[in-house]
C-alpha positions as CSV (number, residue, x, y, z in Angstrom):
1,X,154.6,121.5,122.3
2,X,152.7,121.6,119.2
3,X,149.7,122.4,121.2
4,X,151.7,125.8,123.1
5,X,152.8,126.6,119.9
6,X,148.9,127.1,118.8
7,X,147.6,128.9,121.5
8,X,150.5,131.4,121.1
9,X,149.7,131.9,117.5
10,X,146.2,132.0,118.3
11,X,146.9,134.8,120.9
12,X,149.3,136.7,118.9
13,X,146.8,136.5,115.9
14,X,144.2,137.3,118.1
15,X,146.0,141.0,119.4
16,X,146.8,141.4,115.6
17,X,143.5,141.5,114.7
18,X,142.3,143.9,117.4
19,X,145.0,146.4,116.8
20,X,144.2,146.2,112.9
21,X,140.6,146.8,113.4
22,X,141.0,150.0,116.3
23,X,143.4,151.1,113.3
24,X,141.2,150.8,111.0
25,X,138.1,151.9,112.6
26,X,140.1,155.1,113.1
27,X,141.3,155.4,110.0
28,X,137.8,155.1,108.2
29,X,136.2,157.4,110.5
30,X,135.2,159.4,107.4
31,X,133.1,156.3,105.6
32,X,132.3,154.3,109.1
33,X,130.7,157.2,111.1
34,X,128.0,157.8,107.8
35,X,127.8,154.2,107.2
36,X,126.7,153.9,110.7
37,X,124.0,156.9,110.9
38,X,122.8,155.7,107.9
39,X,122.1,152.3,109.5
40,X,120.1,154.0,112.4
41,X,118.3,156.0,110.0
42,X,117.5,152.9,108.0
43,X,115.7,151.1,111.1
44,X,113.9,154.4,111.5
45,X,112.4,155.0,108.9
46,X,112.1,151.5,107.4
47,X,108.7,150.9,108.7
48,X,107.5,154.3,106.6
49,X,109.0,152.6,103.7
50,X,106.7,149.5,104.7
51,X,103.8,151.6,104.7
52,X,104.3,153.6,101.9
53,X,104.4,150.2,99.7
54,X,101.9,148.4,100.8
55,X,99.9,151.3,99.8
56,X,101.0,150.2,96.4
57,X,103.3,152.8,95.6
58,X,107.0,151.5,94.0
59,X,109.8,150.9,96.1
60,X,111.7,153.7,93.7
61,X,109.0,156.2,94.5
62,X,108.4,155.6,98.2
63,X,112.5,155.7,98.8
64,X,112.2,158.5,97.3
65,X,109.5,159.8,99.7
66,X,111.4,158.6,102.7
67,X,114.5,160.4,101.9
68,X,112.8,164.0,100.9
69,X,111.3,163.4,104.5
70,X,115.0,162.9,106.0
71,X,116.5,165.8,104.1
72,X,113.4,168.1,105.5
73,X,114.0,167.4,109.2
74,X,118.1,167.4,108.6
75,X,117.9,171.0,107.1
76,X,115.4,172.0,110.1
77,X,118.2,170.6,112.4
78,X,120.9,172.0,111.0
79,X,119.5,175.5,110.4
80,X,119.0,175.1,114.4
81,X,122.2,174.2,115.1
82,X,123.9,176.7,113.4
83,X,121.6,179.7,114.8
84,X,121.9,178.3,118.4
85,X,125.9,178.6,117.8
86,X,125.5,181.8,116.8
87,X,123.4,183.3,119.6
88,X,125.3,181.1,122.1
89,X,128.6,183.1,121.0
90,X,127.2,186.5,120.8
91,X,125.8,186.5,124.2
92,X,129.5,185.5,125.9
93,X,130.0,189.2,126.3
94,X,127.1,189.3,128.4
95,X,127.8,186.6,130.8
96,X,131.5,187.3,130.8
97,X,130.3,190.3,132.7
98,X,128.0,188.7,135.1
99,X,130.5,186.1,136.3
100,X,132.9,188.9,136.8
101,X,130.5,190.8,138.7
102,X,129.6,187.5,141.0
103,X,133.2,186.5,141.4
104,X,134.0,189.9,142.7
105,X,131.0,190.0,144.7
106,X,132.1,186.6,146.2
107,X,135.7,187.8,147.1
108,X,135.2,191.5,148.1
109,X,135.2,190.9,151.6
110,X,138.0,188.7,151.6
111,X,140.6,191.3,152.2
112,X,142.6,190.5,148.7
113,X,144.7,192.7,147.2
114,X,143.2,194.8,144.3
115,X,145.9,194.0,141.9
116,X,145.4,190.5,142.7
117,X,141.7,191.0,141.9
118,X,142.1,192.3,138.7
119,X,144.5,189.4,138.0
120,X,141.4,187.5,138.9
121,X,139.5,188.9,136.8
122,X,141.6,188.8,133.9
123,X,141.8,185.0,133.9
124,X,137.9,184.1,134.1
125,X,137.4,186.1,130.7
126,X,135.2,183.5,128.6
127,X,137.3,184.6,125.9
128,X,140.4,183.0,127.7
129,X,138.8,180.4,129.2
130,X,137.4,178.9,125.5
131,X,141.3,179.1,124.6
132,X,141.9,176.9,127.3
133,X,139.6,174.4,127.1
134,X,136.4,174.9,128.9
135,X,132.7,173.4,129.5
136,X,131.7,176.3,127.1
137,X,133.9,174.6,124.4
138,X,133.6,171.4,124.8
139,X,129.3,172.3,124.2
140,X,130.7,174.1,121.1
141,X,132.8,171.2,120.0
142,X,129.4,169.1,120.5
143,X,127.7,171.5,118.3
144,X,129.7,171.7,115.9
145,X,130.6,167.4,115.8
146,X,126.7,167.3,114.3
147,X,127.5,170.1,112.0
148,X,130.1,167.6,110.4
149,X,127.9,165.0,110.7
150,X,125.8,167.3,107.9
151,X,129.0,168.0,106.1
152,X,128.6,164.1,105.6
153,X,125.0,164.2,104.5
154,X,125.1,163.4,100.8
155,X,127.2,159.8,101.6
156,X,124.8,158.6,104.0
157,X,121.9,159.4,101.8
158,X,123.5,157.3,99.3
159,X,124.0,154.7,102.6
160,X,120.6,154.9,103.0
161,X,119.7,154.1,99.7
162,X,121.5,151.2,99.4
163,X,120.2,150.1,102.9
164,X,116.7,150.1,102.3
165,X,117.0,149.0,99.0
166,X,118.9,145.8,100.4
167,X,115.9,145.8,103.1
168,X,113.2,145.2,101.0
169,X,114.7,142.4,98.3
170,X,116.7,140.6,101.6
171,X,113.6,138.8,102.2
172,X,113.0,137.4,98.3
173,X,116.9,136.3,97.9
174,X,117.0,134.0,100.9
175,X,113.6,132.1,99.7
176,X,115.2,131.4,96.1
177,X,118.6,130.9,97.6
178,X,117.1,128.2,100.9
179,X,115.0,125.8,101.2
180,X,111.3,126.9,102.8
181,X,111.8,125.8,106.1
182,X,115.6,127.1,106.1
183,X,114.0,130.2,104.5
184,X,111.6,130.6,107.1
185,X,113.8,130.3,109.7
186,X,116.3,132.3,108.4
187,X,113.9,135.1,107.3
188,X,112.4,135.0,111.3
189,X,115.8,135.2,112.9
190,X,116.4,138.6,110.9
191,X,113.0,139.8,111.1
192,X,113.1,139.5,115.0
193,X,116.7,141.2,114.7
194,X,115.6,144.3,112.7
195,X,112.5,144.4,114.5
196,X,114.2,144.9,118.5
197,X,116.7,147.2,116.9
198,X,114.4,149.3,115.4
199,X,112.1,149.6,118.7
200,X,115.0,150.0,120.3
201,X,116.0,153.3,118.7
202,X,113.2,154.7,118.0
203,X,111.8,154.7,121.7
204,X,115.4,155.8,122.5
205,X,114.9,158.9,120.5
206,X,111.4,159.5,121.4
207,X,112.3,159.2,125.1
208,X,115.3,161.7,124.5
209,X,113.3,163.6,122.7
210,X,110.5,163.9,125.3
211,X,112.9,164.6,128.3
212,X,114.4,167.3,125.9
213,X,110.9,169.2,125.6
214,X,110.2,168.4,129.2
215,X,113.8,170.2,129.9
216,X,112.8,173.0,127.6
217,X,109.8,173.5,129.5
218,X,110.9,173.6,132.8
219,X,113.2,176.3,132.0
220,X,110.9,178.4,129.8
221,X,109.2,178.4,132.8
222,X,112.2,179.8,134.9
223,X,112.6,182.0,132.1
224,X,116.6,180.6,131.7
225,X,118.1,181.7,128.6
226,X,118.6,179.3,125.7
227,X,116.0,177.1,127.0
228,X,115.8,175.7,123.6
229,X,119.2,175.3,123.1
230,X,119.8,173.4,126.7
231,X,116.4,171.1,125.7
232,X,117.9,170.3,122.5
233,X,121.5,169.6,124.2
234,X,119.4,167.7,126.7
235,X,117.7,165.4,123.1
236,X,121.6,164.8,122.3
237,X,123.9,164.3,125.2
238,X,121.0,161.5,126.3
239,X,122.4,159.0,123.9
240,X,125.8,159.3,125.8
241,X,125.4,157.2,128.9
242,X,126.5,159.1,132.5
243,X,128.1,161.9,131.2
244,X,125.3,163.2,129.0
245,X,123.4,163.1,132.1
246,X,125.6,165.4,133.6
247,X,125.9,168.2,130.9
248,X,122.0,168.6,130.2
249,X,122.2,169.2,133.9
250,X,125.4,171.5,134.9
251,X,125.0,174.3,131.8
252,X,121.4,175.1,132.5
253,X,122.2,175.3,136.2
254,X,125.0,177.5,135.2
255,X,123.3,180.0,133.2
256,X,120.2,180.2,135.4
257,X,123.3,180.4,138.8
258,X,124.4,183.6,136.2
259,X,121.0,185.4,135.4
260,X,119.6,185.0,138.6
261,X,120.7,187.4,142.0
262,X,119.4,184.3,144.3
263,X,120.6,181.2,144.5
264,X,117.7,179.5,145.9
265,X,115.9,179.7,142.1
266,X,119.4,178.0,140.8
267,X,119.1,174.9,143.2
268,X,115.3,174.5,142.7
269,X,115.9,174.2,138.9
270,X,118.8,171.9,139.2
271,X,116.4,170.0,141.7
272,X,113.4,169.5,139.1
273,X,115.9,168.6,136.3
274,X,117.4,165.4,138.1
275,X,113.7,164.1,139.4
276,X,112.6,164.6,135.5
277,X,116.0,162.6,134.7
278,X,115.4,159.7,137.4
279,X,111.7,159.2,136.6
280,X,112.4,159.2,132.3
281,X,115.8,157.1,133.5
282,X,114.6,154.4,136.9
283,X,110.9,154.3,135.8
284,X,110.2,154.9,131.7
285,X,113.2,154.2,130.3
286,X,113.3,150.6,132.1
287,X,109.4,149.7,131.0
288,X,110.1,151.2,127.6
289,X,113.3,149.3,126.3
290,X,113.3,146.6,128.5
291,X,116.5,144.2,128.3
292,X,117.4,146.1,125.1
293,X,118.7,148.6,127.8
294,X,120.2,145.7,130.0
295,X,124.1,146.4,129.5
296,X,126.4,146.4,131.7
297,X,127.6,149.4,133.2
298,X,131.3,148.4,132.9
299,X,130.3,147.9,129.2
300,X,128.8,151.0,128.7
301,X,132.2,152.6,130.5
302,X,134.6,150.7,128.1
303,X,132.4,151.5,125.3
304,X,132.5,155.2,126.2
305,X,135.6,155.7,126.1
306,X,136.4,153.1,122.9
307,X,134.0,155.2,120.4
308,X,134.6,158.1,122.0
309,X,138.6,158.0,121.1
310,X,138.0,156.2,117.9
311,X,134.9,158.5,116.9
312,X,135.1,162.0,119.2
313,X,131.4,163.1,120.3
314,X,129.9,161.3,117.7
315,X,131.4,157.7,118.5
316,X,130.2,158.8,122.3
317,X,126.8,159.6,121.0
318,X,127.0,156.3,118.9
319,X,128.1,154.1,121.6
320,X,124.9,152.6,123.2
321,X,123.0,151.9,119.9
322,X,126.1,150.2,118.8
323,X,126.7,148.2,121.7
324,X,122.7,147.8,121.9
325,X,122.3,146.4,118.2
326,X,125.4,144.4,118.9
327,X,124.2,142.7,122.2
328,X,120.6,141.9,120.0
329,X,122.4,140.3,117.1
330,X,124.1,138.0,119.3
331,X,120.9,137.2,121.8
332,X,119.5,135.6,118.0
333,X,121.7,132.8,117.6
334,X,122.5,130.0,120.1
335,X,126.2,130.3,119.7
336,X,126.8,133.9,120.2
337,X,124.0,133.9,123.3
338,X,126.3,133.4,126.2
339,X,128.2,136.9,124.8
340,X,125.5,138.6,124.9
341,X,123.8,137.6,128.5
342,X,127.6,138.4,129.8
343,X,127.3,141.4,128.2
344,X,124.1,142.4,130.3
345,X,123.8,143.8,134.0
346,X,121.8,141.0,135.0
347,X,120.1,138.5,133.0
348,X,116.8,138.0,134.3
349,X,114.5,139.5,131.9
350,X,116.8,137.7,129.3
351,X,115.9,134.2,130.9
352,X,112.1,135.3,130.9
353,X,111.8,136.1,127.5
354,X,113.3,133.0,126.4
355,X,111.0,131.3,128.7
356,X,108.1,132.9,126.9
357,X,109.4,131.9,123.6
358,X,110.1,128.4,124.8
359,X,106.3,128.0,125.9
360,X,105.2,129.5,122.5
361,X,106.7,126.7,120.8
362,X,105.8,124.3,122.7
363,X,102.2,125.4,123.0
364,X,102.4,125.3,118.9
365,X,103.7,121.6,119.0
366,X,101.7,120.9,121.3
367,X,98.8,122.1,118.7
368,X,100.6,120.9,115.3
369,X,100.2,117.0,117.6
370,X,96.8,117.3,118.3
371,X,95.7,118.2,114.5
C-alpha cells in the first residue's frame, strides 16, 4: 500500500512540476526569451573572446570589443528589418491590383454574375485580408517578433556580460574548488559541451545564412521583387524546422506567380528553390552538424509547437538550438545518455562516436602501460 501511495505522489508531483514550469516559462517570457539569445550569442562569439585574450588584451577590454561588434551587426539588422517592413507595406497597393486583375482574368469566362464579381473582388483586398489573418500577416508578425527581440537588446547585453564573464573564470573555480583529476575531468566534460554547442550553432547560422544568399540570388536573377527581403526571411524561418521550409518557399513563389504574365517562370523558380533546399538540407546540412542534427522528427514536432505557444515566432525559431543543446548536455554524462539517444532519429552515428572515444582511451592506456 505504502508503495501505491508513493508512485501516486510521485505522479501527482511529477504533473505539478510540469504545469509549474509551462506556467512559468510563460510567464517569464520577458527575462527567459533574452536570457536564452544571450546564451546563443555567448557560444558565438566566445571563441572571439578567446582570441582576443590570448592576444593579451584584458578580459574587461576584449568583452568590451565583443559586444561593440554585436551592437554593430544588431543595428545593421534592425535598420533592415524595419526598411523591409516598410517597403513590404507600401507596395500592397500594387499587388492588391495585380491579384485582382489575375483573379478576374481567371473567372471571366466562367459566366458569373457581375455583382458577384465585384463581391469577389471586394474580399481579396490585401487590406481585408491582413485584418483577417493572412500569410501576408503572419510574415509581418515574423518581422516584427525580431523587432521585439531588439526592444529587448539592452537585457541580453547585460546577459551576455555576465555569460562570458562566467565563461572565462568557470575553468579557474573548479580547479581550486576539485581535486586535479576531478578538475580535469570536470573541466573536459564542459569543454566538450560548450564546444558541440557552439559548432553546432554556428554552422547552423552559416548554413542558413548561405541558403539565404543562395535564395537571394536565385531571385535577383528572376528579377522577383524583395529578393532581399525573401533571402533574409529564407536566413530566419531556417531555424524553424518544416514549416520554415515552407514559407521561404510559398511567398517568393507568390510574388514572382504576381509579377509575372506566365506561369511557366513561377514553377521554374519554385523548382530551383526546393533543389537548393534538399541539397543544403539531405546533403550539407547532414555532413555539417552530424548527430548534433539527429533529433527526432516527433521531437522536433512536439517541440514546435511547445515553444512556439510558450514563446510565439521566437520560441519556434528557438526550438531546435534548444532541443539541440539540450540533447548535447545529456549525451555528456552516463546517466542522462539513454534520454538523449531516445531523443535521436536513429542512433548510429551516436554509437560510432562513442566507439571512437572508447578506442582513444584505450589506445592512451594502452600507451600510459607501456611507459
Amino acid at each position: 500500500m505504502t508503495t501505491k501511495t508513493n508512485k501516486f505522489v510521485t505522479i501527482v508531483a511529477t504533473i505539478f512540476l510540469i504545469g509549474f514550469l509551462f506556467y512559468m516559462l510563460r510567464e517569464l517570457q520577458s527575462i527567459l526569451v533574452p536570457f536564452f539569445l544571450a546564451i546563443i550569442l555567448s557560444f558565438v562569439f566566445e571563441p572571439l573572446l578567446v582570441f582576443l585574450k590570448s592576444k593579451r588584451i584584458p578580459s574587461s577590454v576584449a568583452i568590451a570589443i565583443v559586444l561593440l561588434i554585436i551592437i554593430v551587426i544588431a543595428n545593421i539588422a534592425s535598420v533592415f528589418i524595419v526598411t523591409s517592413i516598410n517597403t513590404f507595406s507600401n507596395e500592397f497597393p500594387r499587388y492588391e491590383a495585380k491579384f485582382r486583375d489575375m483573379s478576374v482574368s481567371m473567372i471571366s469566362n466562367l459566366n458569373i454574375p457581375k455583382e458577384d464579381v465585384d463581391k469577389f473582388n471586394e474580399s481579396i483586398k490585401i487590406t481585408n485580408l491582413l485584418q483577417q489573418g493572412s500569410i501576408t500577416a503572419a510574415l509581418t508578425s515574423l518581422f516584427t517578433g525580431f523587432i521585439g527581440i531588439f526592444g529587448d537588446f539592452i537585457l541580453i547585453l547585460i546577459y551576455i556580460v555576465f555569460i562570458l564573464t562566467e565563461i572565462t573564470s568557470i575553468k579557474q573555480r573548479i580547479s581550486k574548488a576539485f581535486s586535479t583529476e576531478r578538475a580535469k575531468e570536470i573541466s573536459g566534460i564542459i569543454t566538450e559541451i560548450f564546444t558541440d554547442v557552439r559548432k553546432y550553432i554556428s554552422r547552423k547560422t552559416l548554413i542558413n545564412l548561405v541558403q539565404g544568399v543562395v535564395f537571394a540570388f536565385i531571385l535577383w536573377l528572376f528579377d522577383v521583387d524583395f529578393y532581399i527581403i525573401w533571402g533574409f526571411l529564407c536566413f530566419l524561418s531556417h531555424y524553424i524546422p518544416n514549416i520554415g521550409s515552407l514559407i521561404s518557399t510559398i511567398l517568393p513563389a507568390i510574388t514572382a506567380l504576381l509579377q509575372y504574365d506566365s506561369i511557366i517562370t513561377p514553377i521554374i523558380i519554385v523548382i530551383l528553390l526546393i533543389i537548393v533546399q534538399n541539397i543544403i538540407g539531405n546533403v550539407i546540412e547532414p555532413k555539417f552538424l552530424g548527430d548534433q542534427l539527429d533529433l527526432s522528427p516527433l521531437l522536433l514536432l512536439v517541440s514546435l509547437i511547445f515553444w512556439g505557444y510558450v514563446w510565439g515566432i521566437v520560441g519556434m525559431i528557438l526550438s531546435v538550438p534548444i532541443m539541440s543543446m539540450i540533447k548535447i548536455i545529456l549525451s555528456k554524462f552516463p546517466t542522462t545518455k539513454p534520454i538523449s539517444i531516445m531523443m535521436s532519429y536513429g542512433h548510429k552515428s551516436v554509437l560510432v562516436k562513442e566507439e571512437s572515444r572508447l578506442t582513444s582511451r584505450i589506445k592512451t592506456s594502452i600507451k600510459k602501460t607501456l611507459k
